[in-house]
Backbone as a printed PyTorch tensor [residue, N CA C, xyz], in Angstrom:
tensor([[[ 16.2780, -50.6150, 223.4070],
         [ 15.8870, -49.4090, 222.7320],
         [ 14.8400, -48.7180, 223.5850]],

        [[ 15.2850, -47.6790, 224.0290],
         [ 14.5860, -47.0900, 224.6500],
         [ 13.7500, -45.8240, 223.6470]],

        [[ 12.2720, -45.7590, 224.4260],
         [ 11.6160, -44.5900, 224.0570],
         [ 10.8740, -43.6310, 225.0430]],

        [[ 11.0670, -42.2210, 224.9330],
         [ 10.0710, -41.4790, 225.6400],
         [  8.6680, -41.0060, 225.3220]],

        [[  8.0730, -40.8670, 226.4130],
         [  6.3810, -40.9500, 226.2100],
         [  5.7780, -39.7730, 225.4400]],

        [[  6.7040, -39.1770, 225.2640],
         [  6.4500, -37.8490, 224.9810],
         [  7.3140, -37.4180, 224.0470]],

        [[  6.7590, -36.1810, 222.7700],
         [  7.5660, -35.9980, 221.3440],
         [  8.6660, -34.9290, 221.3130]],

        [[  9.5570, -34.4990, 220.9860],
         [ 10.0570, -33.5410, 220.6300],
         [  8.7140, -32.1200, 220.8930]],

        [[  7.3690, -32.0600, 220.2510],
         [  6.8320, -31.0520, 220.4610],
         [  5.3520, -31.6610, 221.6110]],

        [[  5.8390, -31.7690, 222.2320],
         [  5.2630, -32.0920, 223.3970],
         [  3.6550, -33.0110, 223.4620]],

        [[  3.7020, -33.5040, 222.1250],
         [  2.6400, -34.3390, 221.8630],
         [  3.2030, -35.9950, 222.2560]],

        [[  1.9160, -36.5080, 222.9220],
         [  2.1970, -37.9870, 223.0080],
         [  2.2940, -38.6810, 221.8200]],

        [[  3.4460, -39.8770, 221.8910],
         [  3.9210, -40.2300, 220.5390],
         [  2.3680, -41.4940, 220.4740]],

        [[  2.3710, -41.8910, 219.5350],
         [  0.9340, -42.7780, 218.8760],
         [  1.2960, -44.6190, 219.3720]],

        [[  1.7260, -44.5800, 220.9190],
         [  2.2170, -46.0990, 221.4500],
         [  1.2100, -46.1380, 222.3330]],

        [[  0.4810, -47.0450, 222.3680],
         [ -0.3930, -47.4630, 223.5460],
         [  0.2530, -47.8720, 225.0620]],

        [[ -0.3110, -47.2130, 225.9020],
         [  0.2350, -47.2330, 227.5150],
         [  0.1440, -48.7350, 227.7400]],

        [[  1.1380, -49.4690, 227.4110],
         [  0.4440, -50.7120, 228.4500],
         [  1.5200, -51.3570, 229.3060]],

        [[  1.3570, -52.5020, 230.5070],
         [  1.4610, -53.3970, 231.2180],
         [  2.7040, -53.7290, 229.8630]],

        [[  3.6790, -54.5090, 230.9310],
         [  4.4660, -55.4280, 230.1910],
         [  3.5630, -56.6980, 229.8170]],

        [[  2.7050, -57.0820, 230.8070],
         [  1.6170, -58.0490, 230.6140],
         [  0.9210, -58.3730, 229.6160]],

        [[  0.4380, -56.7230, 229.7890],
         [ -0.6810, -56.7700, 228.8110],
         [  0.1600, -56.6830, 226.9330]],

        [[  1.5260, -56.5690, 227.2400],
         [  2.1810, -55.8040, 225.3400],
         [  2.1200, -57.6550, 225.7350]],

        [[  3.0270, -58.1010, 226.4520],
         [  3.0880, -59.8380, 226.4500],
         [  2.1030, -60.7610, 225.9600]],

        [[  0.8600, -60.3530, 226.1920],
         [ -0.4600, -61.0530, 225.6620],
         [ -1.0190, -60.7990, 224.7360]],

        [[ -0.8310, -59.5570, 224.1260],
         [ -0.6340, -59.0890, 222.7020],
         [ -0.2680, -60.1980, 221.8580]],

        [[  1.1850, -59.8630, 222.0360],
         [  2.0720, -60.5000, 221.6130],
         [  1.9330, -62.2610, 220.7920]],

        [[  1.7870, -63.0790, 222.5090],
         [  1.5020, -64.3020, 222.3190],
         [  0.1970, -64.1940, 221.2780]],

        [[ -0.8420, -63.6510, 221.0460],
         [ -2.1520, -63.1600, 219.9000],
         [ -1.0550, -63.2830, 218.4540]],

        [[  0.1910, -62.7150, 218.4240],
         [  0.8150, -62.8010, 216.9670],
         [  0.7040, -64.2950, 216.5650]],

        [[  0.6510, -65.2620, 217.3830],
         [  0.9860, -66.8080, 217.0480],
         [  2.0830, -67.1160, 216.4670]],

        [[  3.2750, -66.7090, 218.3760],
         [  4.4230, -66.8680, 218.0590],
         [  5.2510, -67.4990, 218.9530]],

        [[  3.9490, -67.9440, 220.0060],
         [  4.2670, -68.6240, 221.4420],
         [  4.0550, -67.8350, 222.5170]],

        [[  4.7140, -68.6460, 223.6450],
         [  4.7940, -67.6030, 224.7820],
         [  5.5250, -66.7020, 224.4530]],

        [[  5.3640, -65.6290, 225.8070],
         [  6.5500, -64.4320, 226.1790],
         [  6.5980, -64.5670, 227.1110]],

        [[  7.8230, -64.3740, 227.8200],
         [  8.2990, -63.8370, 229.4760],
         [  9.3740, -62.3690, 229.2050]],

        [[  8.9010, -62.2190, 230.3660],
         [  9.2360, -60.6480, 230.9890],
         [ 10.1670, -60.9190, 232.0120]],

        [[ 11.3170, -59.6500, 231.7390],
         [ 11.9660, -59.5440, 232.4550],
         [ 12.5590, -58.1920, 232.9930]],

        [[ 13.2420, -58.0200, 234.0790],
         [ 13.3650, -56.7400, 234.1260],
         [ 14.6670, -56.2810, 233.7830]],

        [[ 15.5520, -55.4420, 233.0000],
         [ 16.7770, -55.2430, 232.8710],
         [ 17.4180, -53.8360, 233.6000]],

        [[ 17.9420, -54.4950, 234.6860],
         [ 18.5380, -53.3490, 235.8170],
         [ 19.2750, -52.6970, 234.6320]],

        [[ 19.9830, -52.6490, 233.7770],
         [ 20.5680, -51.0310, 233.0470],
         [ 20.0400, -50.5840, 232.3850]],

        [[ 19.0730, -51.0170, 231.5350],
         [ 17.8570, -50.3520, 230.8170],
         [ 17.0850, -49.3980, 232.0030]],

        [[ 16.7520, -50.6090, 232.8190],
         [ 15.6790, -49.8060, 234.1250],
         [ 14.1300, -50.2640, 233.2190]],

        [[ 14.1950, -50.9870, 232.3170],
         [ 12.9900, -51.2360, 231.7020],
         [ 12.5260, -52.6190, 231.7520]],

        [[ 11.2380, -53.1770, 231.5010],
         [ 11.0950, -54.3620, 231.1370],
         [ 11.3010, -55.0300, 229.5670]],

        [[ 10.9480, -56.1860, 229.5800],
         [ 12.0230, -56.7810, 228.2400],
         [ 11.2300, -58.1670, 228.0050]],

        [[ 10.4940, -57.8270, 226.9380],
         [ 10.2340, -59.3520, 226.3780],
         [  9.9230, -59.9410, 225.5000]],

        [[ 10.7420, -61.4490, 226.0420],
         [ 11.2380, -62.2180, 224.9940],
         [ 10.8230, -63.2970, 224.6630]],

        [[ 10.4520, -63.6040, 223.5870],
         [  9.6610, -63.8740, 222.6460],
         [ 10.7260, -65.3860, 222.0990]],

        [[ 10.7960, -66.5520, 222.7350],
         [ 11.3040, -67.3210, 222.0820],
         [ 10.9960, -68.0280, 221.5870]],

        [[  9.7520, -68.0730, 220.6460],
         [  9.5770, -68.6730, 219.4800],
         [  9.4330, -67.9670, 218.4570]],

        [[  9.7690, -66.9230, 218.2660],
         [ 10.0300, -66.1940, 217.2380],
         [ 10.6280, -66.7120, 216.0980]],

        [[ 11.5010, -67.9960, 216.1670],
         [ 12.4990, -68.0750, 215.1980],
         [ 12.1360, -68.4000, 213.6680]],

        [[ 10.6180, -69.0340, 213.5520],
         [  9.9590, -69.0240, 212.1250],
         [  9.0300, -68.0220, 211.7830]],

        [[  9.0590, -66.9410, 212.7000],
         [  8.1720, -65.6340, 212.3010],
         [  8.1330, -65.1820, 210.8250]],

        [[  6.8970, -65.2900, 210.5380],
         [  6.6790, -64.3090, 209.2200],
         [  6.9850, -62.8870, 209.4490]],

        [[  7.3970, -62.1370, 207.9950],
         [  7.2900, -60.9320, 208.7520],
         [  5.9720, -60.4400, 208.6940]],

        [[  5.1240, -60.8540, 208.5740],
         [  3.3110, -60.3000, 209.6460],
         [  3.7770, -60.7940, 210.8060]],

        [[  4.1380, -61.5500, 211.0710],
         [  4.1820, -62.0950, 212.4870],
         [  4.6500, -60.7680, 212.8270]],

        [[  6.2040, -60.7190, 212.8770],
         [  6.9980, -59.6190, 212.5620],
         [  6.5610, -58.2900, 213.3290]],

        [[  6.2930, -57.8330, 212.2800],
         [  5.0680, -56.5080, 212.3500],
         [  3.8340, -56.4140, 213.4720]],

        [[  3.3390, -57.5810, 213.9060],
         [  2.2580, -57.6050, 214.4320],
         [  2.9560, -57.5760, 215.8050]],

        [[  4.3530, -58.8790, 216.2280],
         [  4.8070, -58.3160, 217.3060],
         [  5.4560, -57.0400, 217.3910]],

        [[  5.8550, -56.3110, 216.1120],
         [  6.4590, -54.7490, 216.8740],
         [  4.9880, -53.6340, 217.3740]],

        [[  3.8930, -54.0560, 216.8960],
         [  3.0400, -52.9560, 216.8200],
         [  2.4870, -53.7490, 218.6710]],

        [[  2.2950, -54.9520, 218.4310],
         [  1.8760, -55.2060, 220.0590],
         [  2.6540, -55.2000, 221.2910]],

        [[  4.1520, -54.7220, 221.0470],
         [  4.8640, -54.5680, 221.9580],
         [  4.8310, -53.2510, 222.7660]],

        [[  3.9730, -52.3920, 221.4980],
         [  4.1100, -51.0200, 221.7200],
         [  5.4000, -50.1090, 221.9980]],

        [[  5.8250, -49.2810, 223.0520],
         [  7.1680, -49.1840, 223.6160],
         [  8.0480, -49.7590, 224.1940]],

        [[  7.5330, -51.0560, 224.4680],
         [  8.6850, -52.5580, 225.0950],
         [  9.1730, -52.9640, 224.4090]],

        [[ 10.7680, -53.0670, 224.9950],
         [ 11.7040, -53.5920, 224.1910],
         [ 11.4820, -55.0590, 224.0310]],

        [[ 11.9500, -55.1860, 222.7810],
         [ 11.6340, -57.0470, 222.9120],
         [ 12.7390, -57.6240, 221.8840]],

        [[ 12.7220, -58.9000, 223.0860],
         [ 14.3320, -59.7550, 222.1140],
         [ 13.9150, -61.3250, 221.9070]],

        [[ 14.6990, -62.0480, 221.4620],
         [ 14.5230, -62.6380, 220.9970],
         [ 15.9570, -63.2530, 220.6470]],

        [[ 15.8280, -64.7650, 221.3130],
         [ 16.7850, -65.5030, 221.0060],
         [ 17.6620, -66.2860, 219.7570]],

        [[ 16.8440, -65.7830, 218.5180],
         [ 17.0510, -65.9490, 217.2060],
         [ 17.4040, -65.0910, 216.2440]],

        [[ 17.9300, -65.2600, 215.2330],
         [ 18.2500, -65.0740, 214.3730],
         [ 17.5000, -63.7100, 213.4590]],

        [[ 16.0390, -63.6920, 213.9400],
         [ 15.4860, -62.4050, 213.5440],
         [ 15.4950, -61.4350, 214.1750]],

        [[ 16.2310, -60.9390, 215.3870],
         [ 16.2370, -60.2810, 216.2490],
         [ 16.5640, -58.8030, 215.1440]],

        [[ 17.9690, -59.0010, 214.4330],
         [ 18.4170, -57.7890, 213.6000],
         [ 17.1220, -57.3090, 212.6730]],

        [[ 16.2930, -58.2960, 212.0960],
         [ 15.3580, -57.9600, 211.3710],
         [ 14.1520, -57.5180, 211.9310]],

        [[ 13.5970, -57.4230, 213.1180],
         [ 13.2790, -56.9750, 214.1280],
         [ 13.4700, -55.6220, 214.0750]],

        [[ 14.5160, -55.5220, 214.6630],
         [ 15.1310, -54.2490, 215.4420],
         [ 15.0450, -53.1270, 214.2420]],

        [[ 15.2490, -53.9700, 212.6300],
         [ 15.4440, -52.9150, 211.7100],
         [ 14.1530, -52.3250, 211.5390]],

        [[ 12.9700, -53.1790, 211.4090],
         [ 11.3110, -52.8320, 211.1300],
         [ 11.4150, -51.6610, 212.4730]],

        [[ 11.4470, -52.3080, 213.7740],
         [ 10.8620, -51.0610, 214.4310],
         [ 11.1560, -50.1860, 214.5130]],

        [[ 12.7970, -49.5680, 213.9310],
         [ 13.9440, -48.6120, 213.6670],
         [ 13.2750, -48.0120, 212.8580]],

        [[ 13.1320, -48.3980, 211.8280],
         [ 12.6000, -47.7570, 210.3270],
         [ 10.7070, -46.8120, 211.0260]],

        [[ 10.2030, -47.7170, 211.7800],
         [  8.5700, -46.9130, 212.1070],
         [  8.8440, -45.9560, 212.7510]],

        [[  9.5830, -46.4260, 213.8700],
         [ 10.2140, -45.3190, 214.9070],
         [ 11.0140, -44.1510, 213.9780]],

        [[ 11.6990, -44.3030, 213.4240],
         [ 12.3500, -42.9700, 212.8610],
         [ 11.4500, -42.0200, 212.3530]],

        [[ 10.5660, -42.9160, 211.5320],
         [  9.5810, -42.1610, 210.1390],
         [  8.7420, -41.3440, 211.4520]],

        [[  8.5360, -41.9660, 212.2590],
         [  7.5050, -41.0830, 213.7880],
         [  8.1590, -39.8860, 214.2070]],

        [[  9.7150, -40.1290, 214.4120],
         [  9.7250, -39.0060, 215.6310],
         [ 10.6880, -38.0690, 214.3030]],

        [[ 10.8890, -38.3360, 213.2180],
         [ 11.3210, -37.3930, 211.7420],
         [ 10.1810, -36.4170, 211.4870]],

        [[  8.8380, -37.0790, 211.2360],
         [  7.5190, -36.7470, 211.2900],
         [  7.1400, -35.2280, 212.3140]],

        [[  7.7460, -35.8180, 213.5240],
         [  7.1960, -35.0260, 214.9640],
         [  8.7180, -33.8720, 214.9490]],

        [[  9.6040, -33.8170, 214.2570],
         [ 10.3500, -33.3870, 214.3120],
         [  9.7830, -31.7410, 213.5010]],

        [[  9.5750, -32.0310, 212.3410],
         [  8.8820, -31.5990, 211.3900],
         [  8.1340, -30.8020, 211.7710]],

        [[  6.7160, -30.9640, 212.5190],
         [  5.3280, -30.2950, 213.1180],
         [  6.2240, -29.5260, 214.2740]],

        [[  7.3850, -29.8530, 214.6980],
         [  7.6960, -28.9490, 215.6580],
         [  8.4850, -27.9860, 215.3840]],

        [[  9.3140, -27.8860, 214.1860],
         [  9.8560, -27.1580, 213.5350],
         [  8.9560, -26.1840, 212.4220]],

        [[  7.9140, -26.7030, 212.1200],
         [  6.6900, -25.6690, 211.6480],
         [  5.6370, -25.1520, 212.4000]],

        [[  5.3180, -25.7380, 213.5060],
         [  4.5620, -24.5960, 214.9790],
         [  5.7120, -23.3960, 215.3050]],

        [[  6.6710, -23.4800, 214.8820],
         [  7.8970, -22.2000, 215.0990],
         [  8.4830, -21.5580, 214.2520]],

        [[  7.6370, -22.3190, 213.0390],
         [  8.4730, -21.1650, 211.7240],
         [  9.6410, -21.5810, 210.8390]],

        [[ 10.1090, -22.5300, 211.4680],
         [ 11.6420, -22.9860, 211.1210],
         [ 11.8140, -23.9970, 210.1670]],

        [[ 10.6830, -24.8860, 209.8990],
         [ 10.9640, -25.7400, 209.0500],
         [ 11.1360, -25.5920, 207.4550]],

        [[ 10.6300, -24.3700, 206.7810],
         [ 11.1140, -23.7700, 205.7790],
         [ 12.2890, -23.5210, 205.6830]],

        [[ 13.1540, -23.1190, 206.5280],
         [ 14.2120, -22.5020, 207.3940],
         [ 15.5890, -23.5190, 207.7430]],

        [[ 15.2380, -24.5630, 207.8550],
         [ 16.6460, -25.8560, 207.8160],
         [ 17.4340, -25.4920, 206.5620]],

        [[ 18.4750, -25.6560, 207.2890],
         [ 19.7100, -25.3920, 206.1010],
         [ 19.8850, -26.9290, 205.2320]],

        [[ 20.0330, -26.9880, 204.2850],
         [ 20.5510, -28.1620, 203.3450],
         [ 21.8570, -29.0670, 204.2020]],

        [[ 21.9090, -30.1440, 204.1260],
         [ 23.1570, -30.7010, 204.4320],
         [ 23.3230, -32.2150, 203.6460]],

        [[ 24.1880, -32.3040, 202.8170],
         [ 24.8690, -33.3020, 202.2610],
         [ 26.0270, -33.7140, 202.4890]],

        [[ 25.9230, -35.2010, 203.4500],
         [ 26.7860, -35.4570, 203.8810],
         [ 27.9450, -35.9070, 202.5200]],

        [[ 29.6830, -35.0230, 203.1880],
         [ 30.6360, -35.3270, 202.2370],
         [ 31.1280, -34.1760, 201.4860]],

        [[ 29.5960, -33.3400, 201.0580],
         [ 29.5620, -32.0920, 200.5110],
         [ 29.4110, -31.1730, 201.5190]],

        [[ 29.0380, -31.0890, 201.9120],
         [ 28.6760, -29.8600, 202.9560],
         [ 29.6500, -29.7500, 203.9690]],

        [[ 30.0410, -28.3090, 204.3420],
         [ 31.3290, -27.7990, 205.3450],
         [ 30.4140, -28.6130, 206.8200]],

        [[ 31.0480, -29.4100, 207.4280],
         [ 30.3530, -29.2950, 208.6070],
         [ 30.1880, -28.5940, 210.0040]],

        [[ 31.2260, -27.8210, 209.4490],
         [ 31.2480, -26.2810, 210.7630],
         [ 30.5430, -25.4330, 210.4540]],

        [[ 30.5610, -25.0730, 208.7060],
         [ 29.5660, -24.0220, 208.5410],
         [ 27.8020, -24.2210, 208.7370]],

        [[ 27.7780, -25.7430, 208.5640],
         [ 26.0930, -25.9310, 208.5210],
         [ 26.0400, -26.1310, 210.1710]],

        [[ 27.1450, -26.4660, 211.0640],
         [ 26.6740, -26.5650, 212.9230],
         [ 26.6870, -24.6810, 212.9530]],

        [[ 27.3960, -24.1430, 212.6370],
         [ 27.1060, -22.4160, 212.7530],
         [ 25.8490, -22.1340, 212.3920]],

        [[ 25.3000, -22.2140, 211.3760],
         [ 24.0170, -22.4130, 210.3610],
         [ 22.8550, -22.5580, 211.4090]],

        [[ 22.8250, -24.5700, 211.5620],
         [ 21.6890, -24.5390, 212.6590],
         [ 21.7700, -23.8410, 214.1090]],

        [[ 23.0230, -23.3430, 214.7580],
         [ 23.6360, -22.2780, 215.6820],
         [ 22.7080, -21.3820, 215.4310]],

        [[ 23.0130, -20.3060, 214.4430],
         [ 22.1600, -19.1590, 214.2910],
         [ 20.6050, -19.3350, 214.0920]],

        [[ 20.2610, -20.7010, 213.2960],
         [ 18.6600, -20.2470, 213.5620],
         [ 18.2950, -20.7310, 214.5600]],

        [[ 18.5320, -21.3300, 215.8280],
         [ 18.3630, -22.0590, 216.9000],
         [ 18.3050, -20.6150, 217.8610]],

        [[ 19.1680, -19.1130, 217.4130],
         [ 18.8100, -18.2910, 218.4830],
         [ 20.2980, -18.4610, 218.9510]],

        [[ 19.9910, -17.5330, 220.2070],
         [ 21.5990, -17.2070, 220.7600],
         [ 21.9500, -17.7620, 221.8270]],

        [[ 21.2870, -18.6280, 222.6120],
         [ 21.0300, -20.0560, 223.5610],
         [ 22.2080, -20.7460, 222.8830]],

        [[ 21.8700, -20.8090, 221.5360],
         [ 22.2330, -22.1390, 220.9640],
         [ 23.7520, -21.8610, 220.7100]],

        [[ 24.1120, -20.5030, 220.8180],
         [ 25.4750, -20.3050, 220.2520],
         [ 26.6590, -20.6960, 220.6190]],

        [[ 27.5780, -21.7180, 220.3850],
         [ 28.6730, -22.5160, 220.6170],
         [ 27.9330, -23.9690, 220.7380]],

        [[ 27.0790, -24.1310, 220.6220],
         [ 26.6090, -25.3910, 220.9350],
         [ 27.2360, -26.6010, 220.5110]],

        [[ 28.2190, -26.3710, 219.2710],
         [ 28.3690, -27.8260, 218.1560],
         [ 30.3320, -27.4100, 218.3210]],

        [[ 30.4700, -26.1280, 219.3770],
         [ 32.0220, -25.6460, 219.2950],
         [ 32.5540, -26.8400, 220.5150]],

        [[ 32.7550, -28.1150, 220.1940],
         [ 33.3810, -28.5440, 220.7550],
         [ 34.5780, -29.5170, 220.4390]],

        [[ 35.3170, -30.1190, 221.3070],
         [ 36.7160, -30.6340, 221.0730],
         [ 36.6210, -31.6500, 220.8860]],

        [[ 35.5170, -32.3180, 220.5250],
         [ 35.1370, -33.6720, 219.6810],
         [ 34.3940, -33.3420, 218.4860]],

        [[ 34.7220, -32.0000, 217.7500],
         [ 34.0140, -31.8440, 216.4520],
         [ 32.6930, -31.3710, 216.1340]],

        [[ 32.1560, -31.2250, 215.2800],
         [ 31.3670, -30.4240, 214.7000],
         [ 29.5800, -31.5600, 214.8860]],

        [[ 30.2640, -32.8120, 215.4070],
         [ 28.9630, -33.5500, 215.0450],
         [ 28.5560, -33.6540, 216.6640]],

        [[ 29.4790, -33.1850, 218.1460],
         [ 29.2070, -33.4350, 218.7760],
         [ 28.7600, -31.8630, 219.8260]],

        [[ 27.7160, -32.0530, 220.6750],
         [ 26.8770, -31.1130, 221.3030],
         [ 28.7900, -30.9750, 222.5720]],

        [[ 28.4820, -29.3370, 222.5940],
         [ 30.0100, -29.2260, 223.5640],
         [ 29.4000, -29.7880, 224.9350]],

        [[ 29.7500, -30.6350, 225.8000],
         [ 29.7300, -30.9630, 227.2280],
         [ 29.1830, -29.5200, 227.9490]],

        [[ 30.1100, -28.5260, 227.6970],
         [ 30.2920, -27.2490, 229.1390],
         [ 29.1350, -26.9600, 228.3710]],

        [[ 28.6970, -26.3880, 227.2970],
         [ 27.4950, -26.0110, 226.5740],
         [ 26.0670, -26.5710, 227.0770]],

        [[ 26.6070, -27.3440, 227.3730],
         [ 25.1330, -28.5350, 227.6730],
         [ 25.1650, -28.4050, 229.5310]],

        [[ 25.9890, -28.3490, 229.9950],
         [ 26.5680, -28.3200, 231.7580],
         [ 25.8190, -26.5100, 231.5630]],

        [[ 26.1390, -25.9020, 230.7420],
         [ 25.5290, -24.3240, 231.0080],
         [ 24.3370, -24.2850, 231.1130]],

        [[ 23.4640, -25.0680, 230.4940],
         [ 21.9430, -25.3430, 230.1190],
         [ 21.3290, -25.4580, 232.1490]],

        [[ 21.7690, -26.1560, 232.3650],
         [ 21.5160, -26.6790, 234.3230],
         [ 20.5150, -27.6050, 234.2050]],

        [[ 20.5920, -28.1170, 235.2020],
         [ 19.6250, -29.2360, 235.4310],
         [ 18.5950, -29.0740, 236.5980]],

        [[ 17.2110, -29.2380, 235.7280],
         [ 16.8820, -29.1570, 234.4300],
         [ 16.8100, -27.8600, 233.6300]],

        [[ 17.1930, -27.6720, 232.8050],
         [ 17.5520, -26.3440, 232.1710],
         [ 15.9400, -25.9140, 231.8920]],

        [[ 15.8940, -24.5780, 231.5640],
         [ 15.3690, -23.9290, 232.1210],
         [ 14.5860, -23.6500, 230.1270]],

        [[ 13.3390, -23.0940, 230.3040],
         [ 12.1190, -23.3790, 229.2620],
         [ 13.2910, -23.1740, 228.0510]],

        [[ 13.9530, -21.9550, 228.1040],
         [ 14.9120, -21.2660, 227.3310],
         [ 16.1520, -21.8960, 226.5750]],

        [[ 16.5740, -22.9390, 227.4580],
         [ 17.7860, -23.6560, 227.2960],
         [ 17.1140, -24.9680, 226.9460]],

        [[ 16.3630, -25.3100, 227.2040],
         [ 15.3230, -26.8240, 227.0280],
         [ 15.0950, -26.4220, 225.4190]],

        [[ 14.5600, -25.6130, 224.7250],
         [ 13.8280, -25.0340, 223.4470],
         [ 15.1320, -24.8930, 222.5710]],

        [[ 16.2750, -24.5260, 222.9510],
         [ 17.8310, -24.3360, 222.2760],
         [ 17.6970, -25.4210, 221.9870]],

        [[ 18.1570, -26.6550, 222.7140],
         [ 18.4980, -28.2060, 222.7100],
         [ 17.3840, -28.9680, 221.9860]],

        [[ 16.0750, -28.4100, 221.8230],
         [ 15.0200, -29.0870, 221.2500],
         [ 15.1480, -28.5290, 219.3840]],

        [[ 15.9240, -27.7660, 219.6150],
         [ 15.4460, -26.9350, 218.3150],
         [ 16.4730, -27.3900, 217.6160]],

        [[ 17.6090, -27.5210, 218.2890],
         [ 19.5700, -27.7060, 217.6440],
         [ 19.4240, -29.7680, 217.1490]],

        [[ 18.8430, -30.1200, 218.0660],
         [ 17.6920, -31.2500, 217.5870],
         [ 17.4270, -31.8650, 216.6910]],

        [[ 16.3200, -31.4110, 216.5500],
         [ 15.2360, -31.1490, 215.6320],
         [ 15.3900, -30.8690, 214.0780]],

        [[ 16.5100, -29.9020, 214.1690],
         [ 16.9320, -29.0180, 212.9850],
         [ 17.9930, -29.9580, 212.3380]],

        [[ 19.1190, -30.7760, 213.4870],
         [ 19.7500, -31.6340, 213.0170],
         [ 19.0950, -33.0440, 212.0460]],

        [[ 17.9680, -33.0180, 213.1130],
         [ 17.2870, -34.3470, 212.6720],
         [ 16.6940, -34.1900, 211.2260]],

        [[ 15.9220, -33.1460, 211.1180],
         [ 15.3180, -32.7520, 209.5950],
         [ 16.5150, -33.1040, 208.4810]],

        [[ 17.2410, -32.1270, 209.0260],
         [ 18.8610, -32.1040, 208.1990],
         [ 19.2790, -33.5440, 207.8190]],

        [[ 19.0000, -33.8920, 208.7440],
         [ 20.2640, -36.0000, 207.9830],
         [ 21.5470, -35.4770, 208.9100]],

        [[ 21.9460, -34.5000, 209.5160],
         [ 23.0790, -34.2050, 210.4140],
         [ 23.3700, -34.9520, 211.2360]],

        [[ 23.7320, -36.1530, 211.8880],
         [ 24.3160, -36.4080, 212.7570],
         [ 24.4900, -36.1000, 213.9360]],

        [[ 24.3650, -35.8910, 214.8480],
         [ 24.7100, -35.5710, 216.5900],
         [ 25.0530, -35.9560, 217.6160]],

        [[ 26.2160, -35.8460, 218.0880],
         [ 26.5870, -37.1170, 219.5300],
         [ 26.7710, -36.1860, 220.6810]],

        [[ 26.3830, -36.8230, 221.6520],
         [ 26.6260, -36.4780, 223.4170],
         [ 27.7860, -37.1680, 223.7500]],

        [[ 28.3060, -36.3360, 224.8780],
         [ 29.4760, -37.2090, 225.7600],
         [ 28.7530, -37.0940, 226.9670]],

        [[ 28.9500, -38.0540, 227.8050],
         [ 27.7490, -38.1380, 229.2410],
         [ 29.0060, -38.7160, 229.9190]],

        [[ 28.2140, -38.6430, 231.2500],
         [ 29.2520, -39.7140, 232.3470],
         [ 27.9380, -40.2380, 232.8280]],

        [[ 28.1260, -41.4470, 233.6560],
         [ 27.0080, -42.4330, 234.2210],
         [ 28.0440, -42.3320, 235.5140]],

        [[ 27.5130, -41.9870, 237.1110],
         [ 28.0360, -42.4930, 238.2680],
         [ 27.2050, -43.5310, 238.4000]],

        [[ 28.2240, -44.5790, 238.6090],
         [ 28.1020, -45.6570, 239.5540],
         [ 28.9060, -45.7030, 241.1370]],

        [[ 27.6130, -46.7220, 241.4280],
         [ 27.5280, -46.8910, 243.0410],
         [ 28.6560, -47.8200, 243.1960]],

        [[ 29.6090, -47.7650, 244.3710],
         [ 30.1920, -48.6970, 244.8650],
         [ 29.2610, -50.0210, 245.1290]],

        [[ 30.0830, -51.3590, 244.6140],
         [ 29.7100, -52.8550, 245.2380],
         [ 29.5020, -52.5220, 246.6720]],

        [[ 29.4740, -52.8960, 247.5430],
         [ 29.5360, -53.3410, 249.0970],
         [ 29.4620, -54.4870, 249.3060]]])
């Protein structure tokens, strides 16, 4: 699980900068054993794991998600899912939160359209957040994987790195989703390097 250092509205999110070391020694402070670190070439991040976790209270719990800070951490047991759900649940309520303050520094958060998933047209509410997102944003959700997914060429129009204008579309189409309970998927490609 990856996170960035930085919010939707350009505030640092509330994770302490640290050392894999230093979240590691934290950590071992929960009284839950050692940790070792590792590095995970497809993450590109460090990773640690915590294998005595397996009789953790959840204080334990809690105390290792808050001392891990932004490091991912696993765990060879059985609480790993229960884990992953605690820091899911803080993490959401954070960047839902930051979603929010950035959608009211612009006016807009009065302004989100309703969406109930089941009930609600889902072309008319991607048109919806379309129009208040501005005219950047327009076709943004018109693509050939549906209404829940950002169009590829839409996003390829933006450039890399797109530009304050096209960055603020994508932050806002976002944002607006996120408030909403809407749903949103990317299609990406990853190049990989030839073996040798």
């Amino acid at each position: 699980m990856a996170l960035f250092s930085t919010s939707a509205s350009g505030q640092s999110l509330p994770f302490e900068r640290l050392t894999p070391e230093e979240a590691a020694k934290r950590i071992e402070g929960c009284g839950v054993g050692p940790v070792t670190i590792r590095f995970d070439d497809l993450l590109q991040s460090h990773v640690l794991t915590v294998a005595g976790a397996d009789a953790a209270s959840d204080e334990q719990l809690k105390c290792i998600e808050q001392a891990a800070s932004y490091h991912d951490v696993e765990s060879p047991s059985a609480i790993q899912p229960k884990f992953n759900a605690m820091r899911a649940e803080r993490w959401s309520a954070l960047a839902l939160a930051d979603a929010k303050e950035w959608l009211r520094k612009r006016g807009l958060l009065e302004r989100v359209p309703t969406y109930t998933p089941g009930e609600t047209n889902d072309v008319v509410f991607a048109r919806e957040v379309e129009t208040l997102c501005g005219p950047i944003a327009r076709g943004a959700f018109e693509s050939e994987y549906g209404p829940h997914v950002l169009d590829p060429d839409w996003i390829k129009g933006l450039g890399l790195p797109p530009k304050r204008e096209g960055a603020e579309a994508l932050s806002c189409l976002l944002t607006v989703t996120q408030v909403a309970g809407y749903e949103v998927g990317f299609i990406g490609n990853e190049a990989y390097t030839e073996d040798k």
